[in-house]
N, C-alpha and C positions, 0 to 999 in steps of 0.2 A: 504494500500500500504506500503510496504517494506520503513523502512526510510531513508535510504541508496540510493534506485531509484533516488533520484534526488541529490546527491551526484555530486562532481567536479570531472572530469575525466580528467588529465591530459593530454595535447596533444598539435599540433603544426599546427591544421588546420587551415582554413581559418577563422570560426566560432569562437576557441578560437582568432584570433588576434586580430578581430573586437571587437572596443569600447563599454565598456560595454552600454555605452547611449544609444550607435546607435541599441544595440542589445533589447535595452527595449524597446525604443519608435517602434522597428518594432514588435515586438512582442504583442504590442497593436494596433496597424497598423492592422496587420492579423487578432487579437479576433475579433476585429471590423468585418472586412469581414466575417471571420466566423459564426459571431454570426445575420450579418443580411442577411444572402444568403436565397437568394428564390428558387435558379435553383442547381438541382446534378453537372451541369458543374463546379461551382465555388470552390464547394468542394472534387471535384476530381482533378481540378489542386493545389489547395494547397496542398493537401497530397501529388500530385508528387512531391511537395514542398518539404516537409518534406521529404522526403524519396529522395531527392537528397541530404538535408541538413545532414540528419541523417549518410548517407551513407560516411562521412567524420570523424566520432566521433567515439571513439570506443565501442563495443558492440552496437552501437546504433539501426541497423538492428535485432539483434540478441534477443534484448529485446525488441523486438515490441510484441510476442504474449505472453508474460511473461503480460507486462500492459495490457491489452487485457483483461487476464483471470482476472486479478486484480481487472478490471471494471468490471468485467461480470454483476455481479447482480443490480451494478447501470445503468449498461446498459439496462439490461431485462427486467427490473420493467418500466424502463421510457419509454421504447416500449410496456410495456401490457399496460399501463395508457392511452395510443395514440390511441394503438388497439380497448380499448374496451370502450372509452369516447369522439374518436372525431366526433362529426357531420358528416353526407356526404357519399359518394359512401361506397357502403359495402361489404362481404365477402363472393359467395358462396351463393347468394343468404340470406343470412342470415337479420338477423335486429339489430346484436348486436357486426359484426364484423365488423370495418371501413376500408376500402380501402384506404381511404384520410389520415386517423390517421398513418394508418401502412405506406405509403408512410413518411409523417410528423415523426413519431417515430424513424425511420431510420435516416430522415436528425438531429433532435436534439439529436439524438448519437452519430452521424459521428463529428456534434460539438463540444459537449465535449467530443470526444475522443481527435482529434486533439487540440481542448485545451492545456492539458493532454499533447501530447506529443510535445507541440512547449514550455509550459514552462518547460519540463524536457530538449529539446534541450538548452535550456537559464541556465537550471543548470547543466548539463553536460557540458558547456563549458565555465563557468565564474566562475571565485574563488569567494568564498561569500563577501569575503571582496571588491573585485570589483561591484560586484553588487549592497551591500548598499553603497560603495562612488558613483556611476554610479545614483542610484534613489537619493539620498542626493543631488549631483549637479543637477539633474533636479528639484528638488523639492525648490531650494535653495530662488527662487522668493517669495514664503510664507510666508518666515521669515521675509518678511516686513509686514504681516500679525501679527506679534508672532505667529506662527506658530512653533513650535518646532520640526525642520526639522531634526538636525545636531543630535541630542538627539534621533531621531525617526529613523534616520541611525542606530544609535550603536546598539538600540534594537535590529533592526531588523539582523545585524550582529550577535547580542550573540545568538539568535533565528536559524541561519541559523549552527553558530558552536553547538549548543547545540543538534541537532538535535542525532548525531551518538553517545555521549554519552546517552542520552535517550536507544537507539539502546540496548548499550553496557551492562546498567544498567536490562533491559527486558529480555534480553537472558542470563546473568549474571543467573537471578531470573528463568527462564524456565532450565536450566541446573541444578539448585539445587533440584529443585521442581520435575525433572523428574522422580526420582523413588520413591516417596513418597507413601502413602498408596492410594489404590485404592479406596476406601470406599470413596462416594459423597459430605456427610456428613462434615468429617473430611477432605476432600480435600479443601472445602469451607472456613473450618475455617483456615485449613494452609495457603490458598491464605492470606485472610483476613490480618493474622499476619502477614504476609512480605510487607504487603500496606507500615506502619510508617517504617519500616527503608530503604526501598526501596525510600521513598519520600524523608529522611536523606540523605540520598546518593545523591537525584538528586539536592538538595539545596544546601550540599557543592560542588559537583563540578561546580554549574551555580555558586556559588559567588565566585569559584576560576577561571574558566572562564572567567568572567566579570572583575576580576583584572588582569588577562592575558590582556585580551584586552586593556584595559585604558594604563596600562605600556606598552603594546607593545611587553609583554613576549611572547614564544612562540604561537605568532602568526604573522600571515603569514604580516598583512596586516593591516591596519587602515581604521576607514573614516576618507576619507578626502577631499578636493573639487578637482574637477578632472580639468587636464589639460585644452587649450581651442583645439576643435577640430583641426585636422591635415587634410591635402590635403587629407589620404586615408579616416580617418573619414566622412570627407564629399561626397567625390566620392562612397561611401558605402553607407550613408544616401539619397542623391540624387536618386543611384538605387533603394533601398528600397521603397522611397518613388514614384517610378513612378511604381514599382511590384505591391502594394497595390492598387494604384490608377486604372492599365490595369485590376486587380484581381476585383475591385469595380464595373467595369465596366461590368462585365461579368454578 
């Protein structure tokens, strides 16, 4: 997948306003239901789900069959694996094609597709740096543990900025490489060369990065411990939490 896809898209929906908390803990809310749904009903209204959600964010519609194609082939494999290895009703009279499997294969696609597309909704519409303050303040209860929560924030922050230089660094490298010799051979070995400065590259700007971040330079945002919820936080959380619960129930 594109590293870019899950990328902050600027915006003023409803989705961007909501606290980054409220938008994590429901977004484990959903996996949960997703992940233990027995019936098509469950997982057909959470995609209407999403696809009310998405339909607020921009490109969000637009780049559905874009991920899609993306998945395909972890898609296809996990439905032949179903097709041709689950026990039970079978295909055409056959003995080697499942009925039950390819039912089954289908619903653990549709899973982790929407997956897929409920946490690219969480990153389409949270700055990164909200997002590691947002899991940091939930997580913040461990540190009576030692737990190194506040530390486990940053990473995850330089992780989430490092992402589109990586990008930058890849396509840098495909743009030089592109009219190089056609010979198999010698294209192998020309990759191979550009591994070590290419790595050069990505290690200075992660430890210029990470001193960005500490100072506060050019960047957007810090961790830091997040406010205490507000009347709309909570009236957001409250809903959420009764969506997931009527969802559960299905």
């Amino acid at each position: 997948m594109n590293m870019t896809d899950g990328a902050y898209r600027p915006g003023d929906s409803f989705l961007h306003r909501v606290d980054p908390r409220v938008k994590l803990l429901l977004l484990l809310g959903l996996v949960a239901c997703l992940f233990s749904a027995s019936t098509p009903q469950r997982l057909l209204l959470i995609s209407c789900l999403w696809f009310v959600a998405a339909s607020t964010t921009k490109n969000g519609l637009h780049d559905l069959w874009r991920i899609v194609r993306m998945l395909r082939w972890l898609l296809f494999f996990t439905l032949l694996v179903h097709l041709f290895f689950t026990p039970g009703r079978t295909l055409f009279g056959t003995s080697w094609l499942s009925y039950d499997g390819l039912l089954r294969g289908l619903m653990i696609d549709m899973q982790l597709l929407l997956a897929v597309l409920f946490s690219l909704l969480l990153a389409w519409t949270t700055r990164p740096e909200s997002m590691a303050a947002g899991l940091t303040t939930l997580l913040a209860p461990l540190q009576r543990f030692k737990v190194p929560v506040h530390e486990a924030g940053g990473m995850l922050l330089l992780v989430l900025h490092f992402f589109p230089h990586i990008q930058h660094e890849v396509m840098r490298l495909k743009t030089e490489r592109k009219d190089k010799t056609s010979d198999l051979i010698a294209g192998l070995k020309g990759w191979v060369g550009c591994i070590e400065p290419l790595l050069h590259r990505l290690f200075d700007r992660a430890d210029k990065l990470a001193h960005n971040i500490v100072t506060g330079t050019n960047v957007t945002g810090s961790v830091e411990r997040g406010k205490p919820f507000d009347r709309s936080a909570l009236a957001t959380s409250i809903s959420g939490v009764l969506l997931v619960f009527l969802l559960w129930q299905i």
